[in-house]
N, C-alpha and C positions, 0 to 999 in steps of 0.2 A: 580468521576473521577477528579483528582485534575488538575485544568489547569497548565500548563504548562509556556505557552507564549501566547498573544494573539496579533495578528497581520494581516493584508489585507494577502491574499493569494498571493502570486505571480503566473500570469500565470505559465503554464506546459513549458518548451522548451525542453521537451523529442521527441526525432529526430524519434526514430525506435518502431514503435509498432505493436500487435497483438490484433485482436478482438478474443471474447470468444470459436470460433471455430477455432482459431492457425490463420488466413489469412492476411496477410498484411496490412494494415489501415493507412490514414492518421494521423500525428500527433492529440494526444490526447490534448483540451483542458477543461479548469475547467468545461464550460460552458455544453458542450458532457456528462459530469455525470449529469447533470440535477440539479435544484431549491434547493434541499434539500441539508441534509448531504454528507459528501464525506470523506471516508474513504482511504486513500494512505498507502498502504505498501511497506515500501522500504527493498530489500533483494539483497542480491550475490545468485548465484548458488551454490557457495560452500561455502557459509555459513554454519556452524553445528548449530549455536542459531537461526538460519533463518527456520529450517529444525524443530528442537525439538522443537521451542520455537514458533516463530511467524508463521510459516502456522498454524501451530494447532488453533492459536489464530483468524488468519484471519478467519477461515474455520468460529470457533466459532459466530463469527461477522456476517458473513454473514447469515448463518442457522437464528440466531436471528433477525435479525435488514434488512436481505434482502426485506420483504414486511414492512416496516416502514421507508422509504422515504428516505433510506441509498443509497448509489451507495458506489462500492467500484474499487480498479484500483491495480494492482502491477507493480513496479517499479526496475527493476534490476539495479541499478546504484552503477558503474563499479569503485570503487576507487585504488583499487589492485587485481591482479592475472584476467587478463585483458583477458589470453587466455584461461582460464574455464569460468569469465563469458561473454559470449559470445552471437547475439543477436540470435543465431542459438537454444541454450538452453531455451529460455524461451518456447516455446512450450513441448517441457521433462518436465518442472517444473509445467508446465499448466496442461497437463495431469496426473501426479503424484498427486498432489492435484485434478483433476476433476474442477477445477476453470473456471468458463461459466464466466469471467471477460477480461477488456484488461492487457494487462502484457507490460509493457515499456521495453525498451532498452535504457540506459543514460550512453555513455563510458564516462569517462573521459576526463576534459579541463584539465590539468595542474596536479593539483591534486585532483581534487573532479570533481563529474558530475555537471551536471544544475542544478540538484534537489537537491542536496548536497547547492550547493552553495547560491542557492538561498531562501532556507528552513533554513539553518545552520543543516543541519541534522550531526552526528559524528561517522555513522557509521550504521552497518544492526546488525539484524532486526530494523529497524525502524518504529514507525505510526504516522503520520501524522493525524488527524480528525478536519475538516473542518466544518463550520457550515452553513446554508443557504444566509447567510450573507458576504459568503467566508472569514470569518475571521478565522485564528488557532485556535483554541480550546485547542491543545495539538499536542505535539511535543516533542519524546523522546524513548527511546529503548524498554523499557518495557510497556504494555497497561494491566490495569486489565479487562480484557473482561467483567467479573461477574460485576464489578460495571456501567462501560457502558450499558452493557444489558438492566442492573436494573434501571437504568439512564432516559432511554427511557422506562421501562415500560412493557418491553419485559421479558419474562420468562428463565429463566436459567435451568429451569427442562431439561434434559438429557444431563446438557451438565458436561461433566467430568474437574476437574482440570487440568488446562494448566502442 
């Protein structure tokens, strides 16, 4: 996995969240994923490359890396078409996926969410992967699942190409 950017994480200041059974929750901080890794996927609801591309990839991440000291979080952060995604949607997208994770809500400051602005993220699908150190690791549209897996040691066996 080629790093990207390395840098301290910025706290979370995502406003509106769901725990892994759809229920309302305090805001999400880094700390709340635990010691380890921390995997952030940022997505629109009506993203198509969010849809084809990065759930499949998230799903991929977790099956693998969920018992190997990973947490993982999704993050809907809302840059345009403000009224599909909406924070009423992340439960639809939670279930669609089967995702036992928190799913964020980040509308829009200005023109990008918190998360946006405070990552430099450029847009969805997005990943973010965090190290126990909270420093970035990588930051950018596309993640090759297969060499993360492999990365940590974890097995690729059943899992299909993205």
């Amino acid at each position: 996995m080629q790093s990207r950017c390395i840098q301290q994480a910025p706290e979370l200041r995502v406003p509106w969240w769901i725990d892994g059974e759809g229920r309302s929750m305090a805001p999400l901080k880094l700390s709340d994923l635990g010691d380890g890794f921390k995997v952030i996927f940022c997505f629109q609801h009506w993203c198509p490359g969010c849809h084809s591309h990065g759930f499949p990839t998230l799903e991929k991440l977790i099956k693998a890396l969920g018992d190997r000291g990973f947490a993982f979080a999704a993050v809907q952060t809302v840059f345009e078409g403000a009224e599909s995604n909406t924070f009423e949607r992340l439960r639809e997208t939670q279930l669609r996926y089967g995702l036992n994770i928190p799913f964020g809500h980040d509308p829009a400051i200005g023109r990008a969410s918190s998360l946006m602005a405070d990552y430099g993220t450029r847009g969805t699908p997005w990943f973010l992967v965090i190290d126990p150190l909270d420093e970035v690791l990588y930051s950018d549209f596309e993640l090759d699942e297969r060499q993360l897996i492999g990365a940590f040691g974890a097995s690729n066996d059943g899992l299909k190409a993205a």
